[in-house]
N, C-alpha and C positions, 0 to 999 in steps of 0.2 A: 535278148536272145538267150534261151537258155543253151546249158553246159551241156546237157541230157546223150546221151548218144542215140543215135537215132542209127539202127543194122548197120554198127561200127562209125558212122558218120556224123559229127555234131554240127548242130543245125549252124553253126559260126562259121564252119568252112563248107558248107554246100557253094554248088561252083554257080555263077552268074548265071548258068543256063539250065538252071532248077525251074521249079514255081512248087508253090506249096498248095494246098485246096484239104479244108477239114469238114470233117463227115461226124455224122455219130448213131450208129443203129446197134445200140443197145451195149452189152458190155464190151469195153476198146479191148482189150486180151483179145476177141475173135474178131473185131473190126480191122484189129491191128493184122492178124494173121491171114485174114484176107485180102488187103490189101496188099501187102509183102511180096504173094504172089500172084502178082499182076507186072510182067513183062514193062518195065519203060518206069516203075516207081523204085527207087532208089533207097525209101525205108520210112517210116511209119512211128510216132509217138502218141504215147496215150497222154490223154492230160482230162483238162474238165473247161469248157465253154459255157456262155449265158447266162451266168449266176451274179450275185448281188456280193458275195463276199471277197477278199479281195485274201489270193494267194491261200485257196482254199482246201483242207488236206482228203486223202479218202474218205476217210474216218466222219468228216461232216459230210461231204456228198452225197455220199451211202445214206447217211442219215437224214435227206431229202428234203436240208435246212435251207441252204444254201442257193437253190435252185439253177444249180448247174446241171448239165448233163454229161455223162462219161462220152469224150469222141477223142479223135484221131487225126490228126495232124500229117500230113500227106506230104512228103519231099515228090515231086518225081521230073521225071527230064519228057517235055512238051516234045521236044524230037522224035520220040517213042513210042507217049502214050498221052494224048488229047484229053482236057477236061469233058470231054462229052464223054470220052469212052470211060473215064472216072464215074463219071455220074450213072453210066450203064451197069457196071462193074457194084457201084453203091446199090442200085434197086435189086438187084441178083443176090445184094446180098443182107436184104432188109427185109421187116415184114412190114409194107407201109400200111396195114389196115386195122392196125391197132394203137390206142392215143396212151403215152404215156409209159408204157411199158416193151421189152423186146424177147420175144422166146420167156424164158421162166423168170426173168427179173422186170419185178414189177416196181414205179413209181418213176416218177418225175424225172429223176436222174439219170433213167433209162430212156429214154422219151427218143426218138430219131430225130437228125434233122442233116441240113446243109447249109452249111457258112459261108455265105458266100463273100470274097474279099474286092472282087471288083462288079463294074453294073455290068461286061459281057458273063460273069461267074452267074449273076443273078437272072439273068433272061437267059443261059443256057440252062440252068435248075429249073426255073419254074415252067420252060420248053418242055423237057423232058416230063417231070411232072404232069402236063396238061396233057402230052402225046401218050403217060402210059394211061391218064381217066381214059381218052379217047379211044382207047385199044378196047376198053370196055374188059378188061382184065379183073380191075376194082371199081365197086360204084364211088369206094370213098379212098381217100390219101389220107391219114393223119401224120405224115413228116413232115414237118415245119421247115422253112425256106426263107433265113432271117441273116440279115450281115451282121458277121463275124463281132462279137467283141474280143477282151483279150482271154486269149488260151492261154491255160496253168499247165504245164505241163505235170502229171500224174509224179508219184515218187519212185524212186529206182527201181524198187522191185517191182513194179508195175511194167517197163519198159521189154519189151521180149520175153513177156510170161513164157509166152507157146514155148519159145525155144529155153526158156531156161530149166523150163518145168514141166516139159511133155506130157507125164505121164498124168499128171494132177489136173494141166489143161486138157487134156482129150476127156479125161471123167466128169470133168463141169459141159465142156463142150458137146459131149452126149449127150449125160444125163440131162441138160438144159434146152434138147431136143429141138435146139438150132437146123442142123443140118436137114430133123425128119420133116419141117416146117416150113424150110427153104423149098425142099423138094413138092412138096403139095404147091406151095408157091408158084413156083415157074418152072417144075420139071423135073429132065433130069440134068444134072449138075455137071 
């Protein structure tokens, strides 16, 4: 388990009546500050999932050796907020009809998906998944829906960009044209 803080809380003392559930749609900095707020989630880690390297740093991920993907590591209290309303709260805030890349970061590393840690994690994903095809919304899904290997968690400065670096994260998070993307997506926000 790592040391990491996770919005002041290390994953060592989350209380018995957590659950965790890891996501990844595109860069963790905006996954992460998505999640955060979301009522009933307790706080958010970025790391790197599905790759072949073992304790792998930005610096090779980014470099799209490694074949991990940037996601997000999810604390939150089930009392609150249910993995399905997780899972609604992820597509609201993904572009699932693009393979490999999310908003202006493109390759591999980027890729979406949903880790899932147990078999009801995995028939609620792929539920939701098959109900938004069926909406007829998208003709296609590219976010993968694969069980969880082991998450790295991301290096410190990585952890609470948004809040540590406002100013820097809202110019990526623009300029990366996240939000104008989401909105043609599903709305208004």
């Amino acid at each position: 388990i790592s040391g990491c803080l996770l919005a002041g809380v290390s994953l060592a003392e989350t209380s018995p009546r957590t659950a965790t559930a890891i996501f990844a749609s595109g860069c963790f900095w905006c996954t992460e500050a998505d999640f955060e707020k979301l009522p009933g989630v307790v706080g958010a880690e970025s790391g790197y999932i599905d790759g072949k390297t073992v304790n792998p740093s930005y610096e090779q991920v980014s470099a799209g050796t490694t074949g991990h993907t940037e996601a997000v590591r999810i604390v939150y209290d089930p009392a609150k907020v249910s993995y399905v309303q997780l899972l609604d709260h992820f597509w609201k805030n993904v572009d699932p009809t693009v393979k490999n890349r999310q908003f202006c970061d493109i390759g591999s590393q980027y890729r979406s998906g949903i880790y899932w840690q147990t078999e009801s994690e995995r028939k609620a994903a792929e539920e939701s998944r098959d109900a938004l095809l069926k909406s007829g919304r998208f003709k296609e899904i590219h976010t993968e829906i694969k069980a969880a290997t082991i998450f790295y968690p991301a290096e410190a400065y990585h952890q609470d960009y948004y809040r540590k670096n406002p100013i820097r994260y809202g110019y990526y998070r623009n300029g990366c044209g996240r939000d104008a993307r989401l909105q043609q997506l599903w709305g208004t926000r």
